[in-house]
NUPAGU-997969 format. One line per field, with one value per residue: residue number from 0; chain; z, x, y of N, C-alpha, C in turn. Coordinates in steps of 0.001 Angstrom, whole numbers, plus 524288, in hexadecimal, padded with zeros to 5 digits. Layout:
N
num c(NUM	...) .
chaine c(A	...) .
n.up c(Z	...) .
n.east c(X	...) .
n.north c(Y	...) .
ca.up c(Z	...) .
ca.east c(X	...) .
ca.north c(Y	...) .
c.up c(Z	...) .
c.east c(X	...) .
c.north c(Y	...) .
This chain:
87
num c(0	1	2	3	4	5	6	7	8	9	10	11	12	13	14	15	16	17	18	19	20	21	22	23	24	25	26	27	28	29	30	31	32	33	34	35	36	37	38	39	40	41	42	43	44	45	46	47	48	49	50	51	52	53	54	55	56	57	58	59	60	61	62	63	64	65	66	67	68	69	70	71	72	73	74	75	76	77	78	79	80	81	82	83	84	85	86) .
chaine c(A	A	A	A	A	A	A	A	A	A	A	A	A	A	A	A	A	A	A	A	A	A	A	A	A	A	A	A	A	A	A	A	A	A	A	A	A	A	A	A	A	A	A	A	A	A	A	A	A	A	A	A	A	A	A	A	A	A	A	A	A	A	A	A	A	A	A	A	A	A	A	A	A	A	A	A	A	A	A	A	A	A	A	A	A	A	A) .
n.up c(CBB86	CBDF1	CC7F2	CC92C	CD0B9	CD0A1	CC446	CBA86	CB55B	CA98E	C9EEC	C9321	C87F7	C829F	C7EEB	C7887	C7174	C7472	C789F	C784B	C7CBA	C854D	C8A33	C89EF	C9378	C8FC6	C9966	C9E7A	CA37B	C9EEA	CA022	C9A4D	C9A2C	C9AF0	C9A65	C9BBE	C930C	C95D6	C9FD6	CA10D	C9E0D	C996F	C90AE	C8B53	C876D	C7F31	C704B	C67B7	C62FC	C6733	C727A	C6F96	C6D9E	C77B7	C816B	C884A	C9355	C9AC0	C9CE1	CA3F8	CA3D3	C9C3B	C8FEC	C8716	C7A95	C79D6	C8424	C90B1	C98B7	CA25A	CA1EC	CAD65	CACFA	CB6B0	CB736	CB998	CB4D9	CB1CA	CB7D1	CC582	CCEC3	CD8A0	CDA54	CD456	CD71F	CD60F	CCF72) .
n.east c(ED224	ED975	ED970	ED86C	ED727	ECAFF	ECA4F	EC97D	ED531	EDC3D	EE262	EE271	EE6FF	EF4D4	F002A	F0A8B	F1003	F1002	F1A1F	F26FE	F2BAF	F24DA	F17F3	F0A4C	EFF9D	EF2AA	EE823	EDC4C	ED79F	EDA44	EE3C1	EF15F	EFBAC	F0A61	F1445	F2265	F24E3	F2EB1	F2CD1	F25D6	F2C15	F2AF1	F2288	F2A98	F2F7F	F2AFE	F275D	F254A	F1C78	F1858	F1633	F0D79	F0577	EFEBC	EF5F9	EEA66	EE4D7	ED9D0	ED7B1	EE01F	EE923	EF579	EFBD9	F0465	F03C5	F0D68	F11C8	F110E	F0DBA	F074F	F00F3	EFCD8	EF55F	EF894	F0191	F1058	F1303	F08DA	EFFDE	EFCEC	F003F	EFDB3	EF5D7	EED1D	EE428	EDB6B	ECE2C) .
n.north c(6FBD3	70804	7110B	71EA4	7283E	7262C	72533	71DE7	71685	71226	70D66	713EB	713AA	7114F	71618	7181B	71ED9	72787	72DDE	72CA3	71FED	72079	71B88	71E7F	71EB9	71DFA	722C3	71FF4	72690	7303E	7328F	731F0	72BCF	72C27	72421	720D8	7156B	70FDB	70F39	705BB	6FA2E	6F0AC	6F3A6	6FBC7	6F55A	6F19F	6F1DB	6FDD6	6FB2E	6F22D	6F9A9	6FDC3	6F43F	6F4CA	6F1B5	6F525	6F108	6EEF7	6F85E	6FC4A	6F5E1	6F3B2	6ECF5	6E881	6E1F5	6DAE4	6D9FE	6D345	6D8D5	6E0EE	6EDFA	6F731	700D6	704A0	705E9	7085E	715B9	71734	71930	71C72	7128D	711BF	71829	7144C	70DC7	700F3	6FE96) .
ca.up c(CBA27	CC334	CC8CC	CC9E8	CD1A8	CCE11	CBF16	CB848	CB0DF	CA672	C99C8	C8DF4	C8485	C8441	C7ACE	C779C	C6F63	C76C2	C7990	C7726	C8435	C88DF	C89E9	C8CD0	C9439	C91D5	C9CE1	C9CCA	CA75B	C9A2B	CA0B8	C9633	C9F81	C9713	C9B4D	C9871	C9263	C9914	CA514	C9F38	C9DDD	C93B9	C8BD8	C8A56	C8167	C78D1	C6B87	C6724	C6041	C6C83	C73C6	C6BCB	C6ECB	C7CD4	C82A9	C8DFB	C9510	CA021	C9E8F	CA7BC	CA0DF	C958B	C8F01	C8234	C78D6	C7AD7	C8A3D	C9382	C9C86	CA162	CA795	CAF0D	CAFE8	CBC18	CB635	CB7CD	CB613	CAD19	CBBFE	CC920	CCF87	CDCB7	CD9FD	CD3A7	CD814	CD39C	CD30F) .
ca.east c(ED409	EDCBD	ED3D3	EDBB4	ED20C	EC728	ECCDF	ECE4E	EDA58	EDD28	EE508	EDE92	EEBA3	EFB94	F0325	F10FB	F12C4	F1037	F1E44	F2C6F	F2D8C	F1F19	F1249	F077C	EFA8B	EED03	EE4F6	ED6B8	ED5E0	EDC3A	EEA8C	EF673	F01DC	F0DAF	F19AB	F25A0	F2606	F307C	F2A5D	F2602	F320B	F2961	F2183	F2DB8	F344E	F28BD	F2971	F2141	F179A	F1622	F1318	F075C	F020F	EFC07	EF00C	EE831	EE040	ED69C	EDA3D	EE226	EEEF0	EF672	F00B6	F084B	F0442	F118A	F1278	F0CDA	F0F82	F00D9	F03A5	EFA5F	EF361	EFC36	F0AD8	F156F	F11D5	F0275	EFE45	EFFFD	EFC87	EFD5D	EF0BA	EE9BD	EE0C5	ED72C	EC888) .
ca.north c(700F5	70AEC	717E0	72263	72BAB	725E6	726AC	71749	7166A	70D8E	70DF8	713D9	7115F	70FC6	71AE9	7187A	72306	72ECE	7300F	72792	71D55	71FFB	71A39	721A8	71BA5	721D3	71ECF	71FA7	72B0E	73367	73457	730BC	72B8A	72BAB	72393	71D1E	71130	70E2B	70C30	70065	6F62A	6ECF6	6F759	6FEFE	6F284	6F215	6F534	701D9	6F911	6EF2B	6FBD0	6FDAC	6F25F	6F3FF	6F0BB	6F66E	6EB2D	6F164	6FE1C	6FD4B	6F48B	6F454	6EB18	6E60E	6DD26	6D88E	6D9C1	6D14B	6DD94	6E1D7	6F26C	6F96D	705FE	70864	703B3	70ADA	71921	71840	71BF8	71B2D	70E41	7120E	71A39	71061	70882	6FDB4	6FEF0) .
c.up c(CBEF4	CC2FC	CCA95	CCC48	CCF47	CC64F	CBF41	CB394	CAFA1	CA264	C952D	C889D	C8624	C7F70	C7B4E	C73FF	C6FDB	C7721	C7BB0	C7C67	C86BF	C876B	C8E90	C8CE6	C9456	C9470	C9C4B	CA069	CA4A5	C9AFC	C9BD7	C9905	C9B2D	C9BA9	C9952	C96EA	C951A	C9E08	CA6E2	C9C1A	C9782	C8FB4	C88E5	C8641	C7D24	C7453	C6B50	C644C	C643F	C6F4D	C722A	C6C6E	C7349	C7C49	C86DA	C8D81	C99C5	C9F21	CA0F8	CA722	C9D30	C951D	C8A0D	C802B	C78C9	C7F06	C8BD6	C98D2	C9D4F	CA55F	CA790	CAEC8	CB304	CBA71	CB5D9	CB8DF	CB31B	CB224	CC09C	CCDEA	CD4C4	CDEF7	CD6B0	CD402	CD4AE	CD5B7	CD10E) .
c.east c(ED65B	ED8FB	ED847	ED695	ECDD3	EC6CA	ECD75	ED197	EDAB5	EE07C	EE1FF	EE244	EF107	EFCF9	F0918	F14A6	F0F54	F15C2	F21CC	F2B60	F27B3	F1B88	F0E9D	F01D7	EF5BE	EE8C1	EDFA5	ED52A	ED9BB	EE1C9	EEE85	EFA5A	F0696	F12E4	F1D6E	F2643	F2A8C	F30E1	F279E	F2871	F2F64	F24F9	F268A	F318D	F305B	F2891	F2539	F1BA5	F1563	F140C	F0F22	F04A7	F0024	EF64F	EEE01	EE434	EDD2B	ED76A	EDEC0	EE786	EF17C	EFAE2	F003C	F0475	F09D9	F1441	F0FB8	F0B83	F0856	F03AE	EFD46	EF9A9	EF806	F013D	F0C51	F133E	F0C8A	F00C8	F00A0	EFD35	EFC63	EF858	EEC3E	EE7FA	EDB6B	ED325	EC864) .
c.north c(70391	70F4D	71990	7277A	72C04	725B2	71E73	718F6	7126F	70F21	70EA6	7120F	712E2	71263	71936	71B8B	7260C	72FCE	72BFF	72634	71CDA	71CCE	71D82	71E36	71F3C	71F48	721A0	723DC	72FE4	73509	73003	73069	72835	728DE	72047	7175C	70E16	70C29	70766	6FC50	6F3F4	6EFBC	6F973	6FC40	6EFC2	6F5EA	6F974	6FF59	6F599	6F1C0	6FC9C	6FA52	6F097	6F3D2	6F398	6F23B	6EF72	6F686	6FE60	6F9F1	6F507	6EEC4	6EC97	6E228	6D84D	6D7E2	6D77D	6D492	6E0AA	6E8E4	6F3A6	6FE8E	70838	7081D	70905	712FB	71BA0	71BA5	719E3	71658	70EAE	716BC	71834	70C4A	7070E	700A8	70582) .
């Protein structure tokens, strides 16, 4: 898991309709981090029903049943990985 001041973060679920283009991540320290799908190349050319079917593994990943694509907690803009560390 990532500690964010003493805080573990993980993934509680993946929303794709909160709002056209987005996905929003609810992480387990109760923040909702909404962003663009677009910021992810191979989510962004699945269909609306392929989105739907993600997984979280550890808390702390997610994919596709139809991606072999594994993201992180830290990708892109969920948080910021240059303030999280292991442990």
């Amino acid at each position: 898991m990532c500690k964010f001041k003493d805080t573990t973060l993980g993934i509680k679920k993946l929303d794709f309709n909160v709002k056209r283009g987005a996905m929003a991540a609810y992480l387990t320290d109760g923040r909702e981090i909404i962003v663009p799908v677009s910021m992810f190349p191979d989510i962004k050319q699945l269909s609306r029903k392929q989105r739907e079917e993600w997984m979280i593994m550890d808390d702390q990943y997610f994919s596709f049943e139809t991606l072999s694509k594994i993201y992180s907690v830290t990708d892109k803009s969920l948080t910021k990985p240059n303030r999280c560390s292991n442990g």
